[in-house]
MMTF fields as JSON, N, C-alpha, C and O atoms, coordinates in Angstrom:
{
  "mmtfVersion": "1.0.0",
  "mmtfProducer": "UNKNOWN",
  "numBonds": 187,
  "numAtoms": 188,
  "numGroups": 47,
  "numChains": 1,
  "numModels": 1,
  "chainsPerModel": [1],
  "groupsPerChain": [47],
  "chainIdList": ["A"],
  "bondAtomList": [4, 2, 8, 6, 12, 10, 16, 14, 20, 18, 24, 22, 28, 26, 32, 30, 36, 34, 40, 38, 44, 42, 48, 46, 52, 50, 56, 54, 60, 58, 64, 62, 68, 66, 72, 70, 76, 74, 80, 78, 84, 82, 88, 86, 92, 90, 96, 94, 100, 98, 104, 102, 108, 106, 112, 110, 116, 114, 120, 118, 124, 122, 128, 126, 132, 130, 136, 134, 140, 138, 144, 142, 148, 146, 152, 150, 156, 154, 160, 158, 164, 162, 168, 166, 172, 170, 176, 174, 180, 178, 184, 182],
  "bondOrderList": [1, 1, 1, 1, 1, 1, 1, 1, 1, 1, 1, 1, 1, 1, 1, 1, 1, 1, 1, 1, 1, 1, 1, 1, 1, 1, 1, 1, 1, 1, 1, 1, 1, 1, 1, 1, 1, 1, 1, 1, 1, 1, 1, 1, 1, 1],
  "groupList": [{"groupName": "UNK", "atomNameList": ["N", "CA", "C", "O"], "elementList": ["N", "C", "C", "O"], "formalChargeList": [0, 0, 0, 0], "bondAtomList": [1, 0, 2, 1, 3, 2], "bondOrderList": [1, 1, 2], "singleLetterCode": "X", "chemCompType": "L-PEPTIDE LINKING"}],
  "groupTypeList": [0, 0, 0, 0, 0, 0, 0, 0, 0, 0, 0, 0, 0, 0, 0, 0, 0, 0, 0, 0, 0, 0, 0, 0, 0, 0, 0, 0, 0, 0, 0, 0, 0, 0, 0, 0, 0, 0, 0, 0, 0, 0, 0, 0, 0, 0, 0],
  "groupIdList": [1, 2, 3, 4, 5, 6, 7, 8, 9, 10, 11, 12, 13, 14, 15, 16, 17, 18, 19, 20, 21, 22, 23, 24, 25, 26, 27, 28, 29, 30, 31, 32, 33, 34, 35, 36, 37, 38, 39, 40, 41, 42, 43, 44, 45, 46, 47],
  "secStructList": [7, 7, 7, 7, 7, 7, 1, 7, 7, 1, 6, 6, 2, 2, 2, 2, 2, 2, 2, 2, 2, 2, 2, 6, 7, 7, 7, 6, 2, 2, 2, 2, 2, 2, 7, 7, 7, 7, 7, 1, 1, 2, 2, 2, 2, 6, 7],
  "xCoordList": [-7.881, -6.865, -6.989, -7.466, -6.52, -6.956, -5.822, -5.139, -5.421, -4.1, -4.599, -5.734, -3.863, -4.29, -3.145, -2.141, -3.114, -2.19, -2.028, -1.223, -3.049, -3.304, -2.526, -2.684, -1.792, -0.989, 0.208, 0.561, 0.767, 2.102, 3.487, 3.578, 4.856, 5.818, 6.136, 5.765, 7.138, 7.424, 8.516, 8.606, 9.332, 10.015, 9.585, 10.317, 8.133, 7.924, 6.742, 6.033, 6.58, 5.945, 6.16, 5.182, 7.53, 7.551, 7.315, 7.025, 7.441, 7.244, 5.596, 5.072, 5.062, 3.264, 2.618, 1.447, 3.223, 3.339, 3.604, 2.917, 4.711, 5.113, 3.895, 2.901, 4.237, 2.843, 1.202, 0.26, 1.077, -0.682, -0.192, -1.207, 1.204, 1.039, 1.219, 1.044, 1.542, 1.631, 0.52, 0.093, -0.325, -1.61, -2.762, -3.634, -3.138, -4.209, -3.884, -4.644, -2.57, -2.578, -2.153, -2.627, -1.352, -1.599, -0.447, 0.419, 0.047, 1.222, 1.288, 0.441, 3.125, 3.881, 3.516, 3.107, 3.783, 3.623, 2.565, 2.56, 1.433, 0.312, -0.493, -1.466, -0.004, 0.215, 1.438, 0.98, 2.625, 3.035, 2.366, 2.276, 1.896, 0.899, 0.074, 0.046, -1.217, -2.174, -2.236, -3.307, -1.17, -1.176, -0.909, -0.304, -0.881, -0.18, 0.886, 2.018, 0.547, 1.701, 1.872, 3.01, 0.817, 1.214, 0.715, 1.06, 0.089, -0.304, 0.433, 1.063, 0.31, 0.687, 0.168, 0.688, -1.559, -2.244, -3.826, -4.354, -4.02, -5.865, -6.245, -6.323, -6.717, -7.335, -6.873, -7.538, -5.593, -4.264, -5.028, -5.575, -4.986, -5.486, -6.495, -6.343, -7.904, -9.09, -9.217, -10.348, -8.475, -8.559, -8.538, -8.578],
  "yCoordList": [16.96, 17.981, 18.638, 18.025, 19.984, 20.78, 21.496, 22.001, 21.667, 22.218, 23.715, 23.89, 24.521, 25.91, 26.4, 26.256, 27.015, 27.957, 29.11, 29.834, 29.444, 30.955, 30.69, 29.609, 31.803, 32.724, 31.694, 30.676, 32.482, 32.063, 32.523, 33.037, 32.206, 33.253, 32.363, 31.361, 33.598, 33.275, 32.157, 31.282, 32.009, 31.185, 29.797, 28.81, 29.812, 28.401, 27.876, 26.934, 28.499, 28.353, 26.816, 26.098, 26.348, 25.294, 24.156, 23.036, 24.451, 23.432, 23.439, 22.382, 24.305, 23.704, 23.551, 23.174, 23.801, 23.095, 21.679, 20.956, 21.183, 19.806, 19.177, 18.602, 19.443, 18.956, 18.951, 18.421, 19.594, 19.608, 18.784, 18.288, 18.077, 17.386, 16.03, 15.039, 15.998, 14.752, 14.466, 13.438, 15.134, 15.028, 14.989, 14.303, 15.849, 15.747, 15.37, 15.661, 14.609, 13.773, 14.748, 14.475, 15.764, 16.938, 16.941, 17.479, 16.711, 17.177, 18.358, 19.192, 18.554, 19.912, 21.108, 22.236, 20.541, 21.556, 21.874, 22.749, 21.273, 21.609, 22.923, 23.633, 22.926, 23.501, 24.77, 25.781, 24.462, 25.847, 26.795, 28.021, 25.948, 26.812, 27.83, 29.049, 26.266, 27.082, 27.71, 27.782, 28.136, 29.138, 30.037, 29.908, 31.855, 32.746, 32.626, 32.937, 32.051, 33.012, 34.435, 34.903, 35.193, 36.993, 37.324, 38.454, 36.711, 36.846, 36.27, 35.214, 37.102, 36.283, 36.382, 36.011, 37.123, 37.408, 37.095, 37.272, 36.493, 35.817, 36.628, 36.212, 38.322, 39.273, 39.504, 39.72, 39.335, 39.374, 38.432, 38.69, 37.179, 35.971, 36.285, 36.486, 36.399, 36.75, 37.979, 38.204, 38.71, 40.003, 39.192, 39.688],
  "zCoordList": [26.44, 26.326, 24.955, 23.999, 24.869, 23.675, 23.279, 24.17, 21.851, 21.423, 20.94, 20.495, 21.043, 19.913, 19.511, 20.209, 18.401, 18.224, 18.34, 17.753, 19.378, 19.618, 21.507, 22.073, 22.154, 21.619, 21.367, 21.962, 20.061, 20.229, 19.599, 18.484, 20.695, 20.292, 18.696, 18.086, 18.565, 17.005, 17.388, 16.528, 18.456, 18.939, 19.156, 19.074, 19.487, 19.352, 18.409, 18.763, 17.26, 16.294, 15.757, 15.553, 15.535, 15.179, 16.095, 15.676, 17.354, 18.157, 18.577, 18.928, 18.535, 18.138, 16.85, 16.883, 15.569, 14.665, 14.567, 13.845, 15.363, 15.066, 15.964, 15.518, 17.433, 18.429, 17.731, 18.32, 16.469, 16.246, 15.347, 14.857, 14.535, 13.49, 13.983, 13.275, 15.11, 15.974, 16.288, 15.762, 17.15, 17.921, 17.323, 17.857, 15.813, 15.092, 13.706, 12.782, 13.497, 12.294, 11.004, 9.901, 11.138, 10.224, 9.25, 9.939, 8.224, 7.423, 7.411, 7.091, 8.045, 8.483, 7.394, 7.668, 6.061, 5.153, 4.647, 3.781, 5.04, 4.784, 6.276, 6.018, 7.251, 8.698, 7.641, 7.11, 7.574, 7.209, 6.083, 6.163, 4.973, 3.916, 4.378, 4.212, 5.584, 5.791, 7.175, 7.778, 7.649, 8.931, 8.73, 7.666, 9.196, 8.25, 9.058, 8.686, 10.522, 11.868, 11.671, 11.645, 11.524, 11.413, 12.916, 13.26, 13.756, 15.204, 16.262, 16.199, 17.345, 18.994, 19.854, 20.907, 19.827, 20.527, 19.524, 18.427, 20.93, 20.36, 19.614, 18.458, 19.863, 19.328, 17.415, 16.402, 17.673, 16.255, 15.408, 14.336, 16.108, 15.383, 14.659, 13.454, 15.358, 14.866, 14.182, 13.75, 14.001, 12.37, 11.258, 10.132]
}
């Protein structure tokens, strides 16, 4: 099974935040630093 953060609403930003810090071992604030969340669409992402 595979997590992404691509797409996603701004509504549940934190809840696949918490799920990738659960699932791949990640400290939250190190996930809020290094994500921008300025996207909600794959294409968004990859600019």
């Amino acid at each position: 099974m595979a997590f992404s953060i691509v797409p996603t609403r701004t509504e549940h930003r934190e809840l696949i935040a918490r799920t990738i810090e659960k699932v791949e071992d990640m400290i939250m604030a190190a996930l809020e630093v290094g994500i921008p969340w300025d996207f909600h669409m794959f294409p968004e992402f990859l600019e």
